[in-house]
N, C-alpha and C positions, 0 to 999 in steps of 0.2 A: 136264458138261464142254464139249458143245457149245457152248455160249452165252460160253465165255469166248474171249477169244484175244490172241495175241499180238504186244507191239508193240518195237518199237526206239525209244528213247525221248532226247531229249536231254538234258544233266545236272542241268540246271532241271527238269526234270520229273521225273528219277531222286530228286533231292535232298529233295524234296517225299517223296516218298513214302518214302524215309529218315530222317527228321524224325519220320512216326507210326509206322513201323516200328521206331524206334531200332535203326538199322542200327549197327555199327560203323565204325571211322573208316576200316581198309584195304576197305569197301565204299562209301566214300563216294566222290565226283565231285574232292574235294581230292586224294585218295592216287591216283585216276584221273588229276589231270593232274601228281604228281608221276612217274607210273610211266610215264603218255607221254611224259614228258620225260626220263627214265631209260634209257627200254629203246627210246624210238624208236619207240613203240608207237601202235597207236590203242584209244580206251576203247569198249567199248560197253556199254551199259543197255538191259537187254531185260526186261521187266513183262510179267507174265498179268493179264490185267485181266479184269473180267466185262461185263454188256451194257449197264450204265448208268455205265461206265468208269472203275470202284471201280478202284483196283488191286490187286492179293491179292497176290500176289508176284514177286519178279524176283530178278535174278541179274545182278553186274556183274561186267565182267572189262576185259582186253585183248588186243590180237590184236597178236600179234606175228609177222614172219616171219623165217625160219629157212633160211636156203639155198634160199629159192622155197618152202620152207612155209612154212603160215599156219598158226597155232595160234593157239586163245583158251583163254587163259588165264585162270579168275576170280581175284580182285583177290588179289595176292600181298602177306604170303606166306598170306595166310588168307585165304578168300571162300568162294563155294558160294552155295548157294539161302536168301531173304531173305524174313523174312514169314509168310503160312499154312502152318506143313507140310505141312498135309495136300498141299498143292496141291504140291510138290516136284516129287516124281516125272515131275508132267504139264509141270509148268515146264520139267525137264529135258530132257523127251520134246520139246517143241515147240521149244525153243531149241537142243537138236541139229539137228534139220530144217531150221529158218531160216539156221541158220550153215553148215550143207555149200550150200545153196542161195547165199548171199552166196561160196561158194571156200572155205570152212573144212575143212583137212587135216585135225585133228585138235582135243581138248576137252582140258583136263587141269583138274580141280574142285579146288582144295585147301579142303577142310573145315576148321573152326577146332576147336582143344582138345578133345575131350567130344562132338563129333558122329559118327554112326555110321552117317546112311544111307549107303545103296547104292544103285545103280539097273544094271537089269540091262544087261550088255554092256561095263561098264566091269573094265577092269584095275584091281584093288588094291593100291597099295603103304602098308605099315604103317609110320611111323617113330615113335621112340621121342620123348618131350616131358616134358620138366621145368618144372615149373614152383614158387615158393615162396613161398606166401601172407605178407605183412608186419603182422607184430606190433611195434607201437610205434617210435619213434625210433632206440632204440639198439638197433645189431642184431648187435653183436660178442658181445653178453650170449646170443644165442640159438645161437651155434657153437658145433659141436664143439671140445673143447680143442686140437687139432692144426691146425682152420683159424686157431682165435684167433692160434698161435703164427707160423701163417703170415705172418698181417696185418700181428700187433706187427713181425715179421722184416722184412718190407717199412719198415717207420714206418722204425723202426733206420736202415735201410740209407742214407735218405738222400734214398727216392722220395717223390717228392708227387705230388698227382692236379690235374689242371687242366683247365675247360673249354676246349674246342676249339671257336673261332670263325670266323666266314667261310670266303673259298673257301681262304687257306691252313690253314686246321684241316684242314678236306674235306682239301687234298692230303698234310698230315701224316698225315692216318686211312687215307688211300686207301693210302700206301707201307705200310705195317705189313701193312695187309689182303693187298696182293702177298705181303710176306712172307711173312706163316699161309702161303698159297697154297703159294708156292713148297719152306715145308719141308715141307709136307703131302704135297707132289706133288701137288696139286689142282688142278683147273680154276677159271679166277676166272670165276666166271658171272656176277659182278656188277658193270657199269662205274661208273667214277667219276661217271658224268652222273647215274646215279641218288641218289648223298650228294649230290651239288650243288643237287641239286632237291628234298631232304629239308633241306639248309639253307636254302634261299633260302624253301622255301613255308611250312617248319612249325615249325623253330624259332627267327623272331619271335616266334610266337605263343604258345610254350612247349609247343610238340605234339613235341620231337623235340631232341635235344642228343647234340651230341661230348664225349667225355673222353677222355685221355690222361693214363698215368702218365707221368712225367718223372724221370730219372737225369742228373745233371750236367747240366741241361737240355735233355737231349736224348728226342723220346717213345718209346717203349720199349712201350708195349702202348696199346690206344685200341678206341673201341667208338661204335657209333650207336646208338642208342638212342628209339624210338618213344612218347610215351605215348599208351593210349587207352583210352577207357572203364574208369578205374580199373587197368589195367595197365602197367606197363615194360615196352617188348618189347626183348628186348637183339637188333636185326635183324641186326647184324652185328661182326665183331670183327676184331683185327690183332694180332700181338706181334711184337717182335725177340728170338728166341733167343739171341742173344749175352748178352742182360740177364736171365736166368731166375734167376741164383743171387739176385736182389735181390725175388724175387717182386713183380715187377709188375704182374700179371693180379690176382693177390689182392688187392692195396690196390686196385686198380681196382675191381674186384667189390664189394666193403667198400665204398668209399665210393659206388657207385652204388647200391647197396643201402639207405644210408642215404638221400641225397640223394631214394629214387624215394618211400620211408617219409616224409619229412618234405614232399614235393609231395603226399600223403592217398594214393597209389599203393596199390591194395587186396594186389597180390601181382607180380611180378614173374619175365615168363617170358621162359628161358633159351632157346627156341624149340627146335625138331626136331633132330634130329640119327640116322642113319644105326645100326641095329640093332648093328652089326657093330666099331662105333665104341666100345668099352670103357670106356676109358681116356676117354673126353671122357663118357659117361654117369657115373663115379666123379666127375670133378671140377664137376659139377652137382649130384652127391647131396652133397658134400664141405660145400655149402653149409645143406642141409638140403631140400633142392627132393624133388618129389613128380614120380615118373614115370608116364607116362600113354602114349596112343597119338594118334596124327593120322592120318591116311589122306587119300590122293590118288589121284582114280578120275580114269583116263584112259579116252579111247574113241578109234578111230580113225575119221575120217568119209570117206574114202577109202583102200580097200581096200591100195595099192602103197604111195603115200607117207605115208601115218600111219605104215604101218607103217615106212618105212625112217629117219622120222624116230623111233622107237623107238631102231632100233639106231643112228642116229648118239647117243644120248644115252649109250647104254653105250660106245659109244669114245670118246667124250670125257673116258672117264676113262682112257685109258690117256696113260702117260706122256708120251709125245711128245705127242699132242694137249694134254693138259693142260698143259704148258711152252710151246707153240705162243698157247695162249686167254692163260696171263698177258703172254708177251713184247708179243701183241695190244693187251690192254687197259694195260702200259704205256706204251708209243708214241704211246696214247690219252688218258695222262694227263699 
């Protein structure tokens, strides 16, 4: 372990070593300058190299600050340590050190699907993850008879599903997303800067696409959508309540399902969601999706304010905060 050590690296050099790593694409230097452009972020790429300056592994994130903390956060919503396992742990170990020395309050690791290290000192939080491998084209033949009924209910009514383009799709998708928020009662953690820079960078290239059910032409539920390495990631979602009797979230669902099947999409995940959250784990199995676990290891790298930005993240979910964060990021959009 002596002989290796660690560097900060720039994304030309991070990308190289992602390339024989076959890292995934929210670890890549692309999804790094979408999320600096998102979150106001800066990227960083930190590698363990050895003495003849192989690289063995790293770990990409961003630093974001937060009320005068810094946090680094690896690449959301999935990241973590890249490359040799084995070497993990020590990556972990030395990339904590470097980043409290560069002003780092705080680490927060989101591990992907199926990964289960630990490293000691970190906080674990468990959330629950669905995800539903794709079998063939047509994928209304693989539901249960009460989602089919669903879908056809939707065709019926009148909804159709339509890509969502440029910056007004983004601002179509971004209102709906307020919406969720708002009936949720939920904090909107996520700005519109960041759909804008998931359109403008990825889908040209077909790494990333809006949809939108439409009623009387107006959208009614809408969803981002990420592709990588053979996966859909549905990253984010909106609906309008008002339009539920016409099931729009289902023909949505239905045909992005389809649509992720016929791009060679290996399975498509409905991402993490909150233990406690029932009712949104049912309408994930409703599809046929397979539940699993994610984990997010936090550490504090300063003793006071790591920790006090802990408890600001559990009051941001109380209600006034949370109506405070959407009124924010509408103003914003």
């Amino acid at each position: 372990m002596s002989s290796l050590r660690l560097e900060t690296v720039p994304p030309e050099a991070w990308d190289r070593f992602a390339e024989r790593a076959r890292v995934p694409l929210f670890s890549r230097s692309i999804w790094g300058e979408v999320c600096r452009e998102g979150f106001g972020a800066q990227t960083r790429y930190l590698l363990l190299q050895d003495a003849d300056g192989s690289s063995c592994a790293g770990i990409a994130g961003i630093v974001l600050r937060i009320l005068g903390v810094r946090l680094f956060q690896s690449a959301f919503p999935y990241g973590g340590p890249v490359g040799d396992s084995h070497l993990f742990a020590e990556l972990i170990r030395r990339s904590e050190k470097a980043l409290k020395a560069q002003g780092i309050h705080s680490v927060r690791i989101a591990l992907p699907p199926g990964a289960d290290s630990t490293y000691p000192g970190h906080r674990i939080t468990r959330l629950f993850h669905h995800s539903l491998p794709l079998r063939g084209k047509k994928m209304i033949d693989q539901y249960r008879s009460h989602t089919r009924r669903d879908v056809r209910r939707a065709s019926r009514s009148g909804a159709t599903v339509e890509p969502l383009t440029g910056p007004g799709g983004v601002d179509e998708f971004y209102r709906l997303y307020l919406r969720s928020m708002e009936m949720n009662r939920a904090p909107a953690k996520l700005p519109i800067s960041l759909f804008r820079a998931i359109e403008s960078r990825l889908a040209p290239s077909e790494q990333a696409a809006f949809f939108a059910t439409r009623v009387e032409g107006r959208a009614v539920s809408a969803i981002c959508l990420v592709y990588a390495g053979g996966v859909a990631h549905a990253l984010s979602q909106g609906s309008d309540s008002t339009y539920r009797s016409h099931r729009p979230t289902d023909l949505l669902i239905h045909t992005c399902l389809e649509d992720a099947a016929r791009r060679g999409m290996e399975s498509f995940d409905f991402m993490a969601s909150p233990p406690q959250d029932e009712s949104l784990h049912r309408y994930k199995e409703k599809w046929g999706a397979r539940s699993g676990l994610v984990l997010t290891l936090d550490r504090s790298l300063h003793p006071v304010i790591g920790t006090a930005l802990e408890v600001a993240r559990r009051l941001i979910r109380l209600p006034p905060l949370a109506r405070l964060t959407r009124a924010v990021r509408r103003r914003a959009s």
